[in-house]
N, C-alpha and C positions, 0 to 999 in steps of 0.2 A: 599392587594391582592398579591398572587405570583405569578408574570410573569417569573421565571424561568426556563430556561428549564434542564430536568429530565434529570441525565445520563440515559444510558444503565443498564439494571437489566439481560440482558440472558449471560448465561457461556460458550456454544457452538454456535461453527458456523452453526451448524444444525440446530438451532434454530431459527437463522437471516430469516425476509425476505428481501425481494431483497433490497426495501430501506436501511435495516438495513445493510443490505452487503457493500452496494454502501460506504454509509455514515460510516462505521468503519474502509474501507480501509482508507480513506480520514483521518480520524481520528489519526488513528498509523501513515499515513507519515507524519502528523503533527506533533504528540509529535517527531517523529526521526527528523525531521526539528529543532523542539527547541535544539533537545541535541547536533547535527553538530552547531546551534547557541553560547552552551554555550562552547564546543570545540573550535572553531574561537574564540571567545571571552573571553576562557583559555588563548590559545597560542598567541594573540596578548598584552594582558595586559592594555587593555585600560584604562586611566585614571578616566573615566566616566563610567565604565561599562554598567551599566544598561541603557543609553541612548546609546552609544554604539549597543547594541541589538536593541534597541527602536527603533533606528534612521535607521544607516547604517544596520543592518541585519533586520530590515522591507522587508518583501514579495515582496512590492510593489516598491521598489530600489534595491534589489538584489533577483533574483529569482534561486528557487531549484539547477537548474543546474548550476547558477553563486557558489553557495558556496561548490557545490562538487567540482567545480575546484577548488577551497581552498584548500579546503580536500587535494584535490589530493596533492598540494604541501606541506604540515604537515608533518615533518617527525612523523615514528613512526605509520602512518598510510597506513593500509594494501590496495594493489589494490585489491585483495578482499573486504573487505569493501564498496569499493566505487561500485567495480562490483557490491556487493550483494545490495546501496541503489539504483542505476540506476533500476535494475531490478525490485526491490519494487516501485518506482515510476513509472517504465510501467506497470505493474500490476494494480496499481491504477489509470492509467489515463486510462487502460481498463474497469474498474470497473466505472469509473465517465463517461464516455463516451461513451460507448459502447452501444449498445443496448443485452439484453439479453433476447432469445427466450426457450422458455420452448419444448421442441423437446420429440415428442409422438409416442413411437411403440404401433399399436394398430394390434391385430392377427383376422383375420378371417378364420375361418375355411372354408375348402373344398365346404359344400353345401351354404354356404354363411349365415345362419339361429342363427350363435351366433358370437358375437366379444367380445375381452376380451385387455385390457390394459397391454402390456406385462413391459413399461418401460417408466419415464418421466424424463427428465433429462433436468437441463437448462442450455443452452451452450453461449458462448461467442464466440463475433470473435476478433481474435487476431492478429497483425500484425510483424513478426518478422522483425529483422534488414534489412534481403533482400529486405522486402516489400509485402513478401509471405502471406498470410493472411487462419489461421487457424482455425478450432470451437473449442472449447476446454469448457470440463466440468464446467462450472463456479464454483460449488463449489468444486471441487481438486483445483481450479484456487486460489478459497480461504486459501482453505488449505496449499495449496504453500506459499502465500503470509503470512500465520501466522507462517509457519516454520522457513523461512528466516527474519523474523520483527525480533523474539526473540533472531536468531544467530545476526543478525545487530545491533540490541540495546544494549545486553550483551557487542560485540565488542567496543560501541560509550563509553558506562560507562566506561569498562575497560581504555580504550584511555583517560579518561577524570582525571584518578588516576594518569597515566604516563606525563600527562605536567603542 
């Protein structure tokens, strides 16, 4: 019997529903977690590598924002970068936490006798640095998030050639 489970088979984010939204943000900051994993564990040279990762870069002993500040100290690595994965991880902890409400313009006319669906759109709320809290499109939300993955990831490989 195969208890495994099935990647993703859909190529646009158009295509996700909401679960699948949730669950593929979570996904990319994960592989970007592996690749700052194998970065830290470039630039230190551990003698055990792979328990190295196993051990001390486990999730559960050192979390996301403990190994951006790594980052941060790396030379060679851009505060860009690190801007662009904070922001990918607020993005995602929007996306894992958030609630998302599906937001309906519905048009009635004049004598009241017909209504028609002018627009649905499912929106997030979003919290910036201030504390200010936003609605914001969730899927441009996503679309955000998959533009800045691809700049952040291409930037982690490149970094990964240079130490």
């Amino acid at each position: 019997m195969d208890t495994s489970i099935k990647r993703m088979t859909k190529n646009k984010l158009s295509e996700f529903n909401l679960e699948e939204a949730r669950g593929w943000t979570i996904h990319c900051l994960l592989q970007l977690e592996h690749s700052i994993n194998e970065l830290i564990a470039d630039y230190f040279e551990p003698k055990q590598k792979q328990q190295f990762k196993r051990i001390m870069l486990n999730s559960s002993i050192l979390d996301f924002g403990s190994k951006c500040k790594i980052l941060y100290n790396i030379e060679n690595v851009k505060r860009k970068t690190i801007d662009n994965i904070r922001k990918l991880a607020s993005i995602r902890n929007s996306f894992a936490h958030a609630e998302i409400i599906d937001n309906i313009i519905v048009l009635v006319d004049q004598e009241g006798d017909s209504t028609s669906v002018e627009s649905i759109a499912s929106k997030i709320d979003v919290m910036n640095s201030s504390g200010k809290i936003n609605s914001v499109d969730a899927y441009e939300y996503l679309c955000k998030f998959l533009d800045l993955y691809k700049v952040t990831n291409k930037e982690l490989i490149e970094l990964r050639k240079d130490i």
